[in-house]
DOFI-783899 format. One record per atom (N, C-alpha, C, O): residue in three letters; x, y, z. Coordinates in steps of 0.001 Angstrom, whole numbers, plus 524288, in hexadecimal, padded with zeros to 5 digits. Layout:
REM residues N
AlaXYZ...
***
This chain:
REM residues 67
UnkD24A7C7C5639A51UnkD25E4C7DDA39F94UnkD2861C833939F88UnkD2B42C84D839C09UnkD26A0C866A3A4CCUnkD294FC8B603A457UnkD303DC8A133A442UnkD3228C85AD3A493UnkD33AEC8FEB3A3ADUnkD37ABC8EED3A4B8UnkD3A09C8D8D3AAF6UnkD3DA8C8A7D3ABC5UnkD3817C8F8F3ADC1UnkD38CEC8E223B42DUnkD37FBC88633B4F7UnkD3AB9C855F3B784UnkD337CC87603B22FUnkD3598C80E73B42DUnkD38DCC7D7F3B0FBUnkD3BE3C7A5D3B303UnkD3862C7DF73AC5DUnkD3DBDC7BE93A936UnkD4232C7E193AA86UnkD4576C7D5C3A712UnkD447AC81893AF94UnkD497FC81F63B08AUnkD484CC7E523B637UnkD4C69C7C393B791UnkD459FC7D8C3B864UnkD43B7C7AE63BE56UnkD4313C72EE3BC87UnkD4344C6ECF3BEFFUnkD4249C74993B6E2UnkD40FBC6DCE3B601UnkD46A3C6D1B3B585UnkD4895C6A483B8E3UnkD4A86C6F8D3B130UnkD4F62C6EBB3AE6BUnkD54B7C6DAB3B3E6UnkD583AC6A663B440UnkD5355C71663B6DBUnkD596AC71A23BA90UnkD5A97C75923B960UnkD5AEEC769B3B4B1UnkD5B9AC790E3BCFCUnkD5F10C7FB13BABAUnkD64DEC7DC33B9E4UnkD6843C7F9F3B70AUnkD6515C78573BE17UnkD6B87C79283BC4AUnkD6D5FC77AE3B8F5UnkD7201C78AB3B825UnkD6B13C754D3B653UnkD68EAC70D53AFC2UnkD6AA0C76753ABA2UnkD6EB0C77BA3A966UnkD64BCC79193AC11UnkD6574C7E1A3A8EAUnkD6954C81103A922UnkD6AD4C82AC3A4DBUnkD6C5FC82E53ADFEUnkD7002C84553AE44UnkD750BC84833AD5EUnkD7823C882F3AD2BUnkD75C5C7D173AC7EUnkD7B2CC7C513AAC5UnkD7848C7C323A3D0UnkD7C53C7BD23A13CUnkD759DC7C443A177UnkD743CC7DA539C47UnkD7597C836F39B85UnkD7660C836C396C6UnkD761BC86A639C88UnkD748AC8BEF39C09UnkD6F37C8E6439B46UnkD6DD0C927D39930UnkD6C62C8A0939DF7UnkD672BC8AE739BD3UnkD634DC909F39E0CUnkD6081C93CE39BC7UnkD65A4C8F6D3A5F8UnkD633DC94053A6E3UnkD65EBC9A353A581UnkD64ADC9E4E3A7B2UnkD6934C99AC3A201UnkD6A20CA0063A1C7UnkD683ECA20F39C3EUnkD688DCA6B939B1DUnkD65C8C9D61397FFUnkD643BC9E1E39489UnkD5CADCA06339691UnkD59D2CA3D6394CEUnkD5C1EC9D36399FAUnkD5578C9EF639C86UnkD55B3CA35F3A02AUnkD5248CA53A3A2FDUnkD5A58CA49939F7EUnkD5A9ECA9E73A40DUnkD5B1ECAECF39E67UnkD58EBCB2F539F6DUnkD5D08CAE9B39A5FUnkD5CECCB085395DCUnkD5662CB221393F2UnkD5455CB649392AAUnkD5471CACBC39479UnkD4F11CACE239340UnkD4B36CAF80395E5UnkD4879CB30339413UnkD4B10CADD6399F5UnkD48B6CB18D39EB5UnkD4A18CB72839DF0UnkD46E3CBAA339EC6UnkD4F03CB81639C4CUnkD5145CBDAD39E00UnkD4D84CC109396DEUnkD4B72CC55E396A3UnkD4DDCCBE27393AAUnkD4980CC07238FE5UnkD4499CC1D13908BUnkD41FDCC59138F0EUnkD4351CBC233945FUnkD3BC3CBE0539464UnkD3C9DCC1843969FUnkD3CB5CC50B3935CUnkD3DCCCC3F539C70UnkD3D9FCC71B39E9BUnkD3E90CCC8B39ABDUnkD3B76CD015399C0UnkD4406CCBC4398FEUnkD44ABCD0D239473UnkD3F06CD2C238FADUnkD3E1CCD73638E1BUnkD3CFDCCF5738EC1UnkD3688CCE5A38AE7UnkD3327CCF8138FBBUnkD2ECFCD07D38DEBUnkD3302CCFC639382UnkD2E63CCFA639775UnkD2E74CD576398E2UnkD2A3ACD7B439959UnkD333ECD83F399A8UnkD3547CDDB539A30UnkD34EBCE1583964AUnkD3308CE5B239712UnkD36A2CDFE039202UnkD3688CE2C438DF1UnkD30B6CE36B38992UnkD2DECCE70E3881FUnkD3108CDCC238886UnkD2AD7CDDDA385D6UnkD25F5CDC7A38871UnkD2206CDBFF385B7UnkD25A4CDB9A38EA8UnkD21C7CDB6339027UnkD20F0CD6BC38EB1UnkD1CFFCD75E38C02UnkD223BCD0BD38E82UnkD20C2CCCFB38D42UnkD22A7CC7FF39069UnkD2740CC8C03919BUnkD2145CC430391D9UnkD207DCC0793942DUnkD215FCBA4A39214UnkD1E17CB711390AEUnkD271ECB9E939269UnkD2730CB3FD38F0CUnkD2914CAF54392CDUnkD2CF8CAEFE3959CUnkD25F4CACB439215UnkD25E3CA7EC39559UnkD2858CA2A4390B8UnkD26DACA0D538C85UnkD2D3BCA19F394C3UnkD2FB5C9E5B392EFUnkD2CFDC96F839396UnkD2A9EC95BD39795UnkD2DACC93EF39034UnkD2BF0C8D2839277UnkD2EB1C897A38FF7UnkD3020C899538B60UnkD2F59C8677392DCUnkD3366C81A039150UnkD310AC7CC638E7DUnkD2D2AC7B32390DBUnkD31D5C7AD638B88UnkD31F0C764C3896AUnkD34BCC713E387F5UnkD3887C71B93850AUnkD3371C6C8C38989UnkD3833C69F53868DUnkD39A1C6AFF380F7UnkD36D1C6D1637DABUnkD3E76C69373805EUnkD3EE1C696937976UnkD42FDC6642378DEUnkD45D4C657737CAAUnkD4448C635C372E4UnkD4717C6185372BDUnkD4BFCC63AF3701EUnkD4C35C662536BFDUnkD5023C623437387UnkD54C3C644E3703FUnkD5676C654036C71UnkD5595C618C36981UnkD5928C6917369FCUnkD5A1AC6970363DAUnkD5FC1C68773635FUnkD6321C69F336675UnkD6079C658335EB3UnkD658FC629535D5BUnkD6729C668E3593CUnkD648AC69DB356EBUnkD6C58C6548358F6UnkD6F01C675335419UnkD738CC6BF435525UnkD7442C6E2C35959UnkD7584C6C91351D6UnkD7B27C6F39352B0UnkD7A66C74B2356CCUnkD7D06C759D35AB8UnkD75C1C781F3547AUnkD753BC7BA9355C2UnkD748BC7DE135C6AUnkD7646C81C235EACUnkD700DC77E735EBDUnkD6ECEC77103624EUnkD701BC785D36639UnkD6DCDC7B313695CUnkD758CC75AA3669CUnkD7A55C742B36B1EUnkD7742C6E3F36EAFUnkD764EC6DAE3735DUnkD767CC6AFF36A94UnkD7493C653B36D5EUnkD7936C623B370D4UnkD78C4C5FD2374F7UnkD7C37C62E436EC0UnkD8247C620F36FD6UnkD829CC63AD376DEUnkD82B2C60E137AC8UnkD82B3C67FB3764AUnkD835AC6B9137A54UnkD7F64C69AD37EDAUnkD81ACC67A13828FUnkD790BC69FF37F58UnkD788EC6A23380B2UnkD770EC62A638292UnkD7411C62A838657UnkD7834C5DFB3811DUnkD7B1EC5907382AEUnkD7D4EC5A01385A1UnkD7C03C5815389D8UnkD823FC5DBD38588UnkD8744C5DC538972UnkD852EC60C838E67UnkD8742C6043392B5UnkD813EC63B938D92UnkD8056C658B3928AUnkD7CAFC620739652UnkD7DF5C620339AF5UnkD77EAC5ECE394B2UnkD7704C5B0739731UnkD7960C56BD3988CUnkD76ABC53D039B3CUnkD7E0CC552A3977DUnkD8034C50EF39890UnkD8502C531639D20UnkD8804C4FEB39F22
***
């Protein structure tokens, strides 16, 4: 799925209390920077995936934020 509808399926306010949309406002703010500079065109898409465990992760962390 594009990114527009995985923020329309998720809840902005979902993403939002994640920090999620200022990390896709980061992202966005690159393609555009690659679209300007080298003339190129990157299209972002969502997938499920499954979570990754382990210290490094922050699995911890992100439990506490869904609950």
């Amino acid at each position: 799925m594009k990114l527009k509808e995985y923020i329309e399926k998720a809840g902005i306010v979902k993403l939002m209390a994640k920090d999620v949309i200022s990390k896709l406002m980061e992202l966005e703010h690159i393609c555009n920077w690659l679209n300007v500079m080298l003339g190129i065109e990157v299209e972002i898409t969502v997938k499920p995936a499954k979570q990754k465990e382990g210290r490094f992760y922050g699995k911890g962390i992100i439990d506490k934020l869904n609950n």
